[in-house]
N, C-alpha and C positions, 0 to 999 in steps of 0.2 A: 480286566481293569489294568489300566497304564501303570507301571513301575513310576515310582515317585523319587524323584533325586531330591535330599535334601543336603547342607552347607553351612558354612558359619560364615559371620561376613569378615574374616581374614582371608577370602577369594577377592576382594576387589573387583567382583564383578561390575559391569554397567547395568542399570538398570532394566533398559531398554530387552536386555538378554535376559535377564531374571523374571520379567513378566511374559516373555514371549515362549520361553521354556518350563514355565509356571516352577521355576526353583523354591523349597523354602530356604529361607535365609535365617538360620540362629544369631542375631547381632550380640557380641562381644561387648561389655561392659571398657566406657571411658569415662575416669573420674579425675576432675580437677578438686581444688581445696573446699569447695563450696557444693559441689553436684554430681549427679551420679548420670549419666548419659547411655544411652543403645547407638550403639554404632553405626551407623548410616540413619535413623531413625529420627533421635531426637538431637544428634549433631552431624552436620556434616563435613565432609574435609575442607574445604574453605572457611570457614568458620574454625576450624580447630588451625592449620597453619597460621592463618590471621592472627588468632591469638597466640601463638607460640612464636611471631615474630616480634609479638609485643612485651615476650618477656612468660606470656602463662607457661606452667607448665602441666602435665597430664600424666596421668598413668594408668593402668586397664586392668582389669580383674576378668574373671573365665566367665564363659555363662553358666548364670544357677543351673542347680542339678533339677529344680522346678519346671525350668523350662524345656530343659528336654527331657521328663516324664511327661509334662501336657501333652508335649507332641508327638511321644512314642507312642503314650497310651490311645490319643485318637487313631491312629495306625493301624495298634491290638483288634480296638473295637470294630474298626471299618473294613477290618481283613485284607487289609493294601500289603503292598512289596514295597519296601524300600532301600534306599542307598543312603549312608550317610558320610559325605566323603569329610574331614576334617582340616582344619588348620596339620602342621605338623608338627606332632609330639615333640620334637624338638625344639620346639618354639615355646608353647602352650601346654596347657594340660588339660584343655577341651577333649581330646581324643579318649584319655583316660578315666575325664569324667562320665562323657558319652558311655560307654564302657561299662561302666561301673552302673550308671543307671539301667540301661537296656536289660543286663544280665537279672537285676534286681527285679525287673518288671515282668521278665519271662515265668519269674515264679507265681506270678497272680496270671499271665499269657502265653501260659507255654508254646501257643502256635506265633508268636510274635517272628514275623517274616522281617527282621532288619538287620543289615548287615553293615557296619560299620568299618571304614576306611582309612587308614592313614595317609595322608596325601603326599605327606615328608615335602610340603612345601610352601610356598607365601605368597602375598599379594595375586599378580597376575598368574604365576606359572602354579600355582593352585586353582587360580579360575579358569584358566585354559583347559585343566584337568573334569574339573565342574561339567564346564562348557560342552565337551565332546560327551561324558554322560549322558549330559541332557540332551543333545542331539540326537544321541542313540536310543536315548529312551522316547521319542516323542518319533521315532520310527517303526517303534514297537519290539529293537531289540529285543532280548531275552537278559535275565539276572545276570548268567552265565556269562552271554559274550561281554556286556558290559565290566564285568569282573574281568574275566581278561584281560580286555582296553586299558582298564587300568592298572593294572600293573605292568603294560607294557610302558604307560604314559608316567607313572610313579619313576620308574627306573631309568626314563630316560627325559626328563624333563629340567631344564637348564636353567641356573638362576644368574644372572652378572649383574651388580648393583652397584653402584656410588653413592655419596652422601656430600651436602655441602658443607655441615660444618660436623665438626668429629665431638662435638661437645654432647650429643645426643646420644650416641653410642657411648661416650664416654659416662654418663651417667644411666645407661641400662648395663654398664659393666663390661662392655667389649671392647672400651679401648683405657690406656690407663689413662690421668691427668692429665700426665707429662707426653703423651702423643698428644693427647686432645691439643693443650697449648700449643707446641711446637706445629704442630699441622696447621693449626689455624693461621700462625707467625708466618709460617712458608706457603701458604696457600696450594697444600698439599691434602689430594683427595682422595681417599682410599675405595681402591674393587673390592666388593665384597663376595662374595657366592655363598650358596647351601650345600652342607654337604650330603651324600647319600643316605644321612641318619637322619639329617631335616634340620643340623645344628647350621645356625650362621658363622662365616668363617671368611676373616680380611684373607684376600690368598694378593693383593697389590699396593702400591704407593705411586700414585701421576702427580706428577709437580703442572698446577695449572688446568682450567677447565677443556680448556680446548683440547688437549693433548687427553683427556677421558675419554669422549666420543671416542674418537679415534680409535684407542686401545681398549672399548670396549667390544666396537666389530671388529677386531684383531683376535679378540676371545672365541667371540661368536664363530667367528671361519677356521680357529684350531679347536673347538670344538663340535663344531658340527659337520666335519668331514665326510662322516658318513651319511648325509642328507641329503637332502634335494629341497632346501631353503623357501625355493619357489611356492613348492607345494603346502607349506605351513600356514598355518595361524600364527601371526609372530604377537605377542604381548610387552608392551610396554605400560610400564605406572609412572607415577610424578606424584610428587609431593606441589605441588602448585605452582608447576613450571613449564608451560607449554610451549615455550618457543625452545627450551632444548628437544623434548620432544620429536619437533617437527624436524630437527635438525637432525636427531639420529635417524628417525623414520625415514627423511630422503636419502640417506648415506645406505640405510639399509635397501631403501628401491632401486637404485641406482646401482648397488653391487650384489645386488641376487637377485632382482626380478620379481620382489615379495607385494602381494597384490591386495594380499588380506591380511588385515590387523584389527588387533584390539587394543585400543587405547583408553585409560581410564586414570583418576587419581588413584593416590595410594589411600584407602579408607585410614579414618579416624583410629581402626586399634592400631596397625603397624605403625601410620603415622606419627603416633605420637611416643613411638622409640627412636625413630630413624630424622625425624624433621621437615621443613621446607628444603626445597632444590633437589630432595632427593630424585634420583633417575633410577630405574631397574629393567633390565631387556627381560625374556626370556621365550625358549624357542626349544626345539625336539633336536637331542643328538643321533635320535636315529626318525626317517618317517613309520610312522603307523599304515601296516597295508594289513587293510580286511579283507 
């Protein structure tokens, strides 16, 4: 019996890859004043930017502990293997509630084959992590090397992100007021990245949109030195903004020769911390050789 990869949908996965690699997807809770939402589910990110350009606003809750005993417990009963790789604990507290359920279940399943993962990461460069799982396991990998993988892919896996207006972060607590205002005044866009504990963390300040592209693959090539760029899967998200997209995607083919990409929005949970315009690379500081 195939190893089963399952996820939460703060991976940003494309669809197309989630059916093709039969992922399960645990959708993250998005609530505005009036409704409760499943993240990619019963809203999608078009729909939620749209509204958040018009003024709504959103906020997200973890998924119930219900939900993932349904799906552990079919697991138990069907005697499967699985992966359960998570948003990162530093984001979320999906990882811990996973956790806390599975452990509790093993007592009524003590042969419960599930091993749960901290991804220590977001959007794409969580699904990029996803992604090669599930490639491995639909090769018929082994638990073992898959676990490996991943924590080579955990430890080396690259976040660089922008945001267009600082008012969104500013009300999920990561920037004060008085940035938020003053940024917006100077049309000043702040790099963000994750750090190795999975926490978000401004490490820049670009005066001007143009001038981000730019000094985002200035990041990318002091960061991944030790690479061979070529050879990757490169991840990029949007918050519903395709033509910068394409812009950094050609700057990135043109200066490393990168063939394959994943391109997707940023879903409804992260979305609706970070906003429209937002841009996020992510890419391996070192290559994975099997």
């Amino acid at each position: 019996m195939s190893l089963k990869i399952l996820t939460d949908s703060g991976c940003d996965l494309p669809e197309e890859i989630i059916k093709e690699y039969n992922i399960y997807v645990f959708p993250i809770l998005v609530i505005d004043d009036n409704e409760e939402y499943l993240d990619g589910v019963t809203i999608k990110p078009k729909t939620l930017y749209d509204n958040m350009r018009e003024g709504k606003h959103y906020r997200t809750s973890q998924i119930p502990p219900n939900a993932f005993e349904k799906k552990f417990e079919e697991i138990a009963k069907n005697g499967e293997s699985a992966i359960y790789i998570a948003f990162s604990s530093g984001l979320s507290a999906t990882y811990q509630s996973a956790v806390l359920t599975r452990d509790s279940l093993k007592e009524k399943y003590p042969d419960l084959d599930l091993t749960i993962v901290d991804s220590k990461a977001a959007s794409l460069g969580f699904g990029l992590i996803v992604y090669k799982a599930a490639q491995m396991a639909k090769e018929g990998r082994s638990k073992e090397e898959i676990l490996s993988m991943l924590d080579f892919y955990i430890e080396n896996m690259d976040h660089v992100f922008t945001v267009d207006e600082l008012e969104y972060l500013f009300r999920g607590g990561r920037v004060t007021r008085t940035q938020a205002f003053v940024g917006g005044l100077l049309n000043i866009k702040p790099i963000l990245d994750v750090t190795e504990e999975g926490k978000l963390r401004p490490i820049e300040k670009v005066r001007g949109k143009g001038k981000v592209l730019k000094r985002m693959l200035e990041l990318m090539d002091e960061r991944a030195k030790e690479a061979d760029l070529s050879k990757q899967v490169i991840g990029i998200s949007h918050g519903d903004d395709m033509d910068k997209v394409m812009k950094l995607k050609k700057m990135i083919e043109e200066k490393y020769g990168v063939k394959d990409f994943v391109i997707n929005h940023i879903g409804c949970a992260i979305g609706a911390h970070v906003g429209p315009g937002t841009l996020a690379l992510f890419f391996m500081k070192r290559n994975y050789e099997e």
